[in-house]
Structure formats: C-alpha cells, structure tokens
LUMGU-601933 format. One line per field, with one value per atom (N, C-alpha, C): residue in three letters; chain; atom name; x, y, z. Coordinates in steps of 0.1 Angstrom, whole numbers. Example, Ala and Ser with C-alpha at 12.3 -4.5 7.8 and 13.67 -1.06 7.14 Angstrom:
residu <- [ALA,ALA,ALA,SER,SER,SER]
chaine <- [A,A,A,A,A,A]
atome <- [N,CA,C,N,CA,C]
x <- [132,123,132,128,137,129]
y <- [-57,-45,-33,-22,-11,0]
z <- [78,78,78,71,71,79]
END
This chain:
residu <- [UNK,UNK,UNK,UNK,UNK,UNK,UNK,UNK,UNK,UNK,UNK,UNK,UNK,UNK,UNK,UNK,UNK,UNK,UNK,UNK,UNK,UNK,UNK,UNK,UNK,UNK,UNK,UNK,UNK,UNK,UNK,UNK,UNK,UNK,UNK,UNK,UNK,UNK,UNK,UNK,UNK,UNK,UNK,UNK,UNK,UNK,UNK,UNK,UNK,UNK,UNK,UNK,UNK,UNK,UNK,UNK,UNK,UNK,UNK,UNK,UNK,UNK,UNK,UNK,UNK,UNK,UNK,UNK,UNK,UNK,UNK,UNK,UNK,UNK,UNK,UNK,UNK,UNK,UNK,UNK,UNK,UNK,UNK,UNK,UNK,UNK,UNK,UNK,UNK,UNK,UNK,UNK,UNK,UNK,UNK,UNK,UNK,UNK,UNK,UNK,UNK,UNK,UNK,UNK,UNK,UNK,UNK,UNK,UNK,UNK,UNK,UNK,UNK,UNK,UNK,UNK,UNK,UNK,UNK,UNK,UNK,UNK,UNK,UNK,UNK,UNK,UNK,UNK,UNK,UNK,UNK,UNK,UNK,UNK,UNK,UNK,UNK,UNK,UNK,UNK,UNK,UNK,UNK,UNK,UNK,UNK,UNK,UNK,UNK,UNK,UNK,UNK,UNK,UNK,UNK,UNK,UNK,UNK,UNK,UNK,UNK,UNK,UNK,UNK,UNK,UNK,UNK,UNK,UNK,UNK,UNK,UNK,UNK,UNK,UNK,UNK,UNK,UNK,UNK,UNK,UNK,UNK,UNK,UNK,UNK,UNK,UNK,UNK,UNK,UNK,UNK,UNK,UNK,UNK,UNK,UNK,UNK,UNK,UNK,UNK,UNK,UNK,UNK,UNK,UNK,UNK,UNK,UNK,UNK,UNK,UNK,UNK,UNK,UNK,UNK,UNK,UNK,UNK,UNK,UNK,UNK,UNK,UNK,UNK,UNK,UNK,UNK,UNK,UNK,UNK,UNK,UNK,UNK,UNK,UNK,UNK,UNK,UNK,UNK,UNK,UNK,UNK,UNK,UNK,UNK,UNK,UNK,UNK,UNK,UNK,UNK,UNK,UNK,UNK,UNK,UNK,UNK,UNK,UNK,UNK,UNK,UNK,UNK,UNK,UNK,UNK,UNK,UNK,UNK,UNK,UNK,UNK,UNK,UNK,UNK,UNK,UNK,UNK,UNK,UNK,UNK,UNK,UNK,UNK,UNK,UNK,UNK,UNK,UNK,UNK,UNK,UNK,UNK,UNK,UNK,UNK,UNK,UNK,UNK,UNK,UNK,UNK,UNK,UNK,UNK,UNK,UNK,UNK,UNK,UNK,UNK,UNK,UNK,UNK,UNK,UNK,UNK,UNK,UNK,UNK,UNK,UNK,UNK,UNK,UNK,UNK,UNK,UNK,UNK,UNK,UNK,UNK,UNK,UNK,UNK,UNK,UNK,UNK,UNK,UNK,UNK,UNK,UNK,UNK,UNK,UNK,UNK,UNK,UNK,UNK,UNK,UNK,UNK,UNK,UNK,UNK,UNK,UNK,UNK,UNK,UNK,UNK,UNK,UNK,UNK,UNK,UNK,UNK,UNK,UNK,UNK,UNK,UNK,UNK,UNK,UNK,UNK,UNK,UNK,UNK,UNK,UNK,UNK,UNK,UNK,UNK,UNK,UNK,UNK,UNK,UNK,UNK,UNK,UNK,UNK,UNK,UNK,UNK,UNK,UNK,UNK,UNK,UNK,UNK,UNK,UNK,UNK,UNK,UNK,UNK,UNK,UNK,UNK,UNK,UNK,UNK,UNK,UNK,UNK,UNK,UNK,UNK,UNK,UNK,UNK,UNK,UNK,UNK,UNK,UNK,UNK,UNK,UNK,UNK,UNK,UNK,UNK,UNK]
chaine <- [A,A,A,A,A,A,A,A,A,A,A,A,A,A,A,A,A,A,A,A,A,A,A,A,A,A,A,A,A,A,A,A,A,A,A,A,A,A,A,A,A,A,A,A,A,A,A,A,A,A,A,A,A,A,A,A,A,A,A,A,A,A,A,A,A,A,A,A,A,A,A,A,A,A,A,A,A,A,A,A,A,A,A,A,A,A,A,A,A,A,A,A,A,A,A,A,A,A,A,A,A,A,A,A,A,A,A,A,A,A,A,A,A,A,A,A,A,A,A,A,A,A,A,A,A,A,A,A,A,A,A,A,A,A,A,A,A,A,A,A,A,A,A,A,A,A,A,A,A,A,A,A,A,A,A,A,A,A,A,A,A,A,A,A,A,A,A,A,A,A,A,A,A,A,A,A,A,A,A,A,A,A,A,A,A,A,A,A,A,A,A,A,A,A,A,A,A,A,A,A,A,A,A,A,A,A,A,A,A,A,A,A,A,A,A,A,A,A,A,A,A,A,A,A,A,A,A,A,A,A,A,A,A,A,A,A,A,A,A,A,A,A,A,A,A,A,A,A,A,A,A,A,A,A,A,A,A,A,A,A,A,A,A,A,A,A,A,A,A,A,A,A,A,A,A,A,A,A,A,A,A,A,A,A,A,A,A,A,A,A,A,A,A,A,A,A,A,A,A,A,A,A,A,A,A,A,A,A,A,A,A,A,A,A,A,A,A,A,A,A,A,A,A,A,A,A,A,A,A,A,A,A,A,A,A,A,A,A,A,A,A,A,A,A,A,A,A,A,A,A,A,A,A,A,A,A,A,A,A,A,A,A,A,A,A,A,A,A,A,A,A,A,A,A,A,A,A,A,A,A,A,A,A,A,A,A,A,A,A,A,A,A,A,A,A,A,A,A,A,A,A,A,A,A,A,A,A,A,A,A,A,A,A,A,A,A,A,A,A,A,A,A,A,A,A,A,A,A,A,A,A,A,A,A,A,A,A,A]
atome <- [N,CA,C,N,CA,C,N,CA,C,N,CA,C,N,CA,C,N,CA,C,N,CA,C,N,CA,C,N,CA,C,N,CA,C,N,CA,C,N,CA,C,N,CA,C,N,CA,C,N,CA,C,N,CA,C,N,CA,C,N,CA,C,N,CA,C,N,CA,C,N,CA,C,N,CA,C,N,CA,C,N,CA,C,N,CA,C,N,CA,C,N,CA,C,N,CA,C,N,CA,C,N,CA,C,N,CA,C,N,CA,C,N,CA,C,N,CA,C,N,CA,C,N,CA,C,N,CA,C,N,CA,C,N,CA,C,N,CA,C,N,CA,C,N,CA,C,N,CA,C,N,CA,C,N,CA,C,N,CA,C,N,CA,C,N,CA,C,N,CA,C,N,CA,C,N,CA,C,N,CA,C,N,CA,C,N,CA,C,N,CA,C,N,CA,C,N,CA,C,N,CA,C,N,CA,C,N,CA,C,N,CA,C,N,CA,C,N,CA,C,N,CA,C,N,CA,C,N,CA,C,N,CA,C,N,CA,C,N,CA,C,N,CA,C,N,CA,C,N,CA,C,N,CA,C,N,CA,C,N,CA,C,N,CA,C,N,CA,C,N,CA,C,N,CA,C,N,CA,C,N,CA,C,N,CA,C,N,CA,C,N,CA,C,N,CA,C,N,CA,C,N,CA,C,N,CA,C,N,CA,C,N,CA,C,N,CA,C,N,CA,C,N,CA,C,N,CA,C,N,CA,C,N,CA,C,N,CA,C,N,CA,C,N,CA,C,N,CA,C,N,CA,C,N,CA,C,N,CA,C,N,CA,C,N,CA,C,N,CA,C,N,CA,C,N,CA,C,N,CA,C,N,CA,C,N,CA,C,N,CA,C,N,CA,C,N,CA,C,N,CA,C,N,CA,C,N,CA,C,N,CA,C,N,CA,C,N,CA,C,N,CA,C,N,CA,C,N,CA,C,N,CA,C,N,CA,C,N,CA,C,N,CA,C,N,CA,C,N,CA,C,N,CA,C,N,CA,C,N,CA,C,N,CA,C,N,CA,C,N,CA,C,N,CA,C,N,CA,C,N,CA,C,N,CA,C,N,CA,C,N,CA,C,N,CA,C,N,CA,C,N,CA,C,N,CA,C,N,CA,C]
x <- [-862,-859,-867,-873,-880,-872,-879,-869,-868,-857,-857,-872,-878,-891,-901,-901,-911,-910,-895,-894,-904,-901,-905,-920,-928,-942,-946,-938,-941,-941,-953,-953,-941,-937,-933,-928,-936,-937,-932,-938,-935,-915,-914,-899,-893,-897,-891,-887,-898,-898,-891,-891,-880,-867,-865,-848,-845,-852,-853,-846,-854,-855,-843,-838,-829,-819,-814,-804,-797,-811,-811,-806,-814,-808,-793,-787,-775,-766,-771,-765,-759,-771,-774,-764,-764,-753,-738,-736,-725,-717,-727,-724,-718,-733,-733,-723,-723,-710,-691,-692,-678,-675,-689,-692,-699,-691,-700,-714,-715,-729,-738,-750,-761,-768,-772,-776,-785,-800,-810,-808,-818,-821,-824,-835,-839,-830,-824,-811,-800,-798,-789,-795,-808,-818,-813,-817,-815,-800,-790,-775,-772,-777,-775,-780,-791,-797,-788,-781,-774,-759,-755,-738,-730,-724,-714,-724,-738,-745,-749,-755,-760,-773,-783,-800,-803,-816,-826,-833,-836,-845,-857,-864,-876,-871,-861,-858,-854,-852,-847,-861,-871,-886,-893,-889,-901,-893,-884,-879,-871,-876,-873,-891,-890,-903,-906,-907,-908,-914,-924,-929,-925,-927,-918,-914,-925,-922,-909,-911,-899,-888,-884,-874,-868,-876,-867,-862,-873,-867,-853,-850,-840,-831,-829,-821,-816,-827,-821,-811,-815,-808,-796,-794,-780,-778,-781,-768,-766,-770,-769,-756,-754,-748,-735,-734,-723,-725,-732,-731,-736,-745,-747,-748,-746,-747,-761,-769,-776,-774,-778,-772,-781,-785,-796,-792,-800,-800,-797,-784,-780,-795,-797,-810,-821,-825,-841,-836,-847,-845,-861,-863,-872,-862,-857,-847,-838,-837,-826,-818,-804,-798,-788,-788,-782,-772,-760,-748,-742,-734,-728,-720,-713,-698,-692,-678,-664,-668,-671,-677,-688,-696,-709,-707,-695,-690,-686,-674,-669,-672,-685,-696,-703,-705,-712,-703,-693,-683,-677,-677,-675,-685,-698,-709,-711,-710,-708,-701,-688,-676,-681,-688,-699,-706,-715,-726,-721,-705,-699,-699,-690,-683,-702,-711,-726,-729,-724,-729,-718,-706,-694,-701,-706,-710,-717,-731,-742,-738,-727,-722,-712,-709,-699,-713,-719,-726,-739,-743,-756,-749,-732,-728,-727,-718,-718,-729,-730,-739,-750,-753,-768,-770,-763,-764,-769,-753,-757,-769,-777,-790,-799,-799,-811,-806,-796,-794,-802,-795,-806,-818,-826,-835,-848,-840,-842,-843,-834,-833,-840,-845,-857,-870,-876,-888,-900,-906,-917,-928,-928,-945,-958,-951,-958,-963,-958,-956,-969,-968,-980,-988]
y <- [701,715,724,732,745,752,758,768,781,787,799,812,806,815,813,798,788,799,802,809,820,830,843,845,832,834,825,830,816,829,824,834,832,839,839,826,820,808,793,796,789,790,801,804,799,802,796,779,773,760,759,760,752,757,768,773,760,761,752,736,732,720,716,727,724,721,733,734,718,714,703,694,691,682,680,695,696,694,697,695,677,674,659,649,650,648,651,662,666,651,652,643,631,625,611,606,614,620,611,616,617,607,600,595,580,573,557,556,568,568,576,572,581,583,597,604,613,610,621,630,639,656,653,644,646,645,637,629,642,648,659,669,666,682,680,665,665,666,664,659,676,682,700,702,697,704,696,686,679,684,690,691,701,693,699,700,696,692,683,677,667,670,670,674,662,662,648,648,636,632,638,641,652,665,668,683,685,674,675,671,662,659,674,683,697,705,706,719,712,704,699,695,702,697,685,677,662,656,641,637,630,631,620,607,603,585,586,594,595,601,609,615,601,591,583,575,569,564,568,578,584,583,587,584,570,561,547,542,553,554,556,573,577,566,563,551,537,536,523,525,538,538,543,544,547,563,573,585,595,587,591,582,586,576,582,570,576,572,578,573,577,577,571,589,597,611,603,611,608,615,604,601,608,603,604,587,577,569,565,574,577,581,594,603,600,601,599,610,610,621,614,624,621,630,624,635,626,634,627,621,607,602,613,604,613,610,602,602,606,613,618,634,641,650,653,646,639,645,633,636,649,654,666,680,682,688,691,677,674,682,679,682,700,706,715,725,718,725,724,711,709,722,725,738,747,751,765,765,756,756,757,750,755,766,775,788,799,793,805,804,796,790,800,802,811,825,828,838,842,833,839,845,833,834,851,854,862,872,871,881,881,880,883,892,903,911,904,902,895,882,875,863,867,881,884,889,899,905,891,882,870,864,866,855,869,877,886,890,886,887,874,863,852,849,857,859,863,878,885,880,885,883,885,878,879,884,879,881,874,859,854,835,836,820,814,804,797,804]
z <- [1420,1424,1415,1423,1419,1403,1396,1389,1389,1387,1388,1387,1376,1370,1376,1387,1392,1408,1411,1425,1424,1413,1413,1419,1419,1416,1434,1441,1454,1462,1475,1485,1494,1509,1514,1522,1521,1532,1522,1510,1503,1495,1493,1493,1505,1518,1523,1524,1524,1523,1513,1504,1486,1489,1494,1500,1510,1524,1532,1528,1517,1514,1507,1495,1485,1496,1504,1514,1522,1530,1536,1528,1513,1506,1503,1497,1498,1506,1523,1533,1533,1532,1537,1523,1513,1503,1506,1513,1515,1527,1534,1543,1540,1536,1528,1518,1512,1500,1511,1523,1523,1537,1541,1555,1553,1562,1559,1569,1577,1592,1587,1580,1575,1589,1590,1599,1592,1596,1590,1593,1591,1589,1604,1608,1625,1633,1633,1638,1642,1632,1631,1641,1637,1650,1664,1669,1681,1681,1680,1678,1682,1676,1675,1691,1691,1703,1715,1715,1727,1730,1718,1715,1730,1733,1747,1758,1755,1771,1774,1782,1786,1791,1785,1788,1787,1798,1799,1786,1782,1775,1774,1784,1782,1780,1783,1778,1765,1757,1745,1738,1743,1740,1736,1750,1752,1747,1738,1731,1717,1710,1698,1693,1680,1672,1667,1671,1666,1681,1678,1687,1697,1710,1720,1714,1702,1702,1689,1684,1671,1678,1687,1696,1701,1709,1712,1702,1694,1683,1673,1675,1667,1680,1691,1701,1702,1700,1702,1688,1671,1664,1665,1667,1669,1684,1695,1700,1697,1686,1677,1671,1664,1654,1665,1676,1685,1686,1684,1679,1696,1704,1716,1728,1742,1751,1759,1769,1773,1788,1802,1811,1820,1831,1841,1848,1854,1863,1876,1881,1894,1904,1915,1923,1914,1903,1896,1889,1891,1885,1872,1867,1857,1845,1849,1841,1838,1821,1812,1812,1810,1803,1785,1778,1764,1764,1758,1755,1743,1734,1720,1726,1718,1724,1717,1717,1709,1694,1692,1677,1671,1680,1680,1675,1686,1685,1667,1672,1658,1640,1639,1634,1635,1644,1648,1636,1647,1638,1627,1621,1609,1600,1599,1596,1598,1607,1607,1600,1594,1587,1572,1566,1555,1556,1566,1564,1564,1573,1564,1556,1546,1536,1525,1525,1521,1521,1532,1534,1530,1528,1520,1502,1499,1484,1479,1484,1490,1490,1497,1499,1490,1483,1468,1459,1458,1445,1452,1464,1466,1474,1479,1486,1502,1508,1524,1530,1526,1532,1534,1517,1517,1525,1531,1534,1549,1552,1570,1574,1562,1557,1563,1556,1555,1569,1572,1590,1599,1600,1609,1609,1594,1590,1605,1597,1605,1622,1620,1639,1647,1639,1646,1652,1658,1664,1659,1649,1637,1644,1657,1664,1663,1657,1647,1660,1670,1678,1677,1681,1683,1694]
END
C-alpha cells in the first residue's frame, strides 16, 4: 500500500489506480474472509455484467474488457463452481446465453452488501458528500474514449 506522503505526489491516473487497487483488494478479502467460493476480481466483472439477465456470450465478450479467450475461461470457471449456467439460444445453434444460478445470485448479492458496507467505511471516515462528490465525479462524461 501506497503511503499517505507517497499519495500526495501521484498524478491523476496514478491516484486513481492505488485507490482502485487498495479497494479491490479490500473488497476481495472481505469476500474470502467469510466465503468457502473464491471468485476473482474478473469473475466478479462478468457476474456484474450478467445479474437478472441472460445475455449471449458475445454480448458479454463485446461489452466487458477482457479477452474473448479469458471471458470464456472464467465462464467455464464460475460454472464449475455452480455460480452460472450456460444454455444453447432458442433457433441460433452457435449462440450461447449465461445467467447466474440461485447461488450465483446468491453470491452476487452477498458480495454486493460487502461493497456497501466498504463504501459506508469511506464515507464515515471522508464524509457522504464527498463520497457522492467522487461517484458523480466518476459518472460524468470525461471526453476522453478510445
């Protein structure tokens, strides 16, 4: 972990990334901490991007940052571990679709209630405003895409 004196002197991008990282770390402890299903940071990404739908496999490929061969790879993950099913597109027989099981959810939720309870923390220690300040910050439209 960066130090306090070590933050002051980091650009933008670089603050971001060490916030970024501590976060995740913490996140991912929280988990681990209280859960016998380790589930990465990626794992988590796609899990986020599937939750209450059922999108094909390429649609979760062409709007998640990571590469088609590690996207399935982590799919064939999480349905190892029971956490998603994957099921054939009614008349496309190429196309996949993914949706969490009940335990996927489960997990999903679970995990989610971890990242409040991270972000009330945050919010004791730097203040609500400032926290809603940095989420809207975030949200905005930089101008900046590829």
């Amino acid at each position: 972990m960066t130090s306090n004196s070590e933050l002051q002197n980091l650009d933008l991008i670089d603050l971001i990334s060490e916030r970024h990282s501590l976060i995740r770390k913490i996140a991912e402890k929280a988990w681990n901490d209280q859960s016998e299903i380790y589930i990465s940071n990626s794992e988590w990404y796609i899990m986020a991007r599937i939750y209450k739908k059922r999108p094909t496999i390429s649609y979760v490929t062409r709007n998640v940052e990571i590469s088609r061969q590690a996207i399935h790879k982590f799919i064939k993950n999480l349905a190892a571990k029971g956490l998603v099913d994957v099921h054939n597109v009614e008349n496309n027989k190429k196309e996949k679709c993914i949706e969490l099981t009940a335990l996927g959810e489960e997990c999903y939720e679970k995990n989610e209630a971890l990242k409040a309870r991270l972000e009330h923390k945050i919010a004791e220690k730097i203040g609500v405003g400032q926290v809603n300040n940095l989420k809207n910050i975030l949200k905005l439209d930089w101008g900046i895409e590829e």
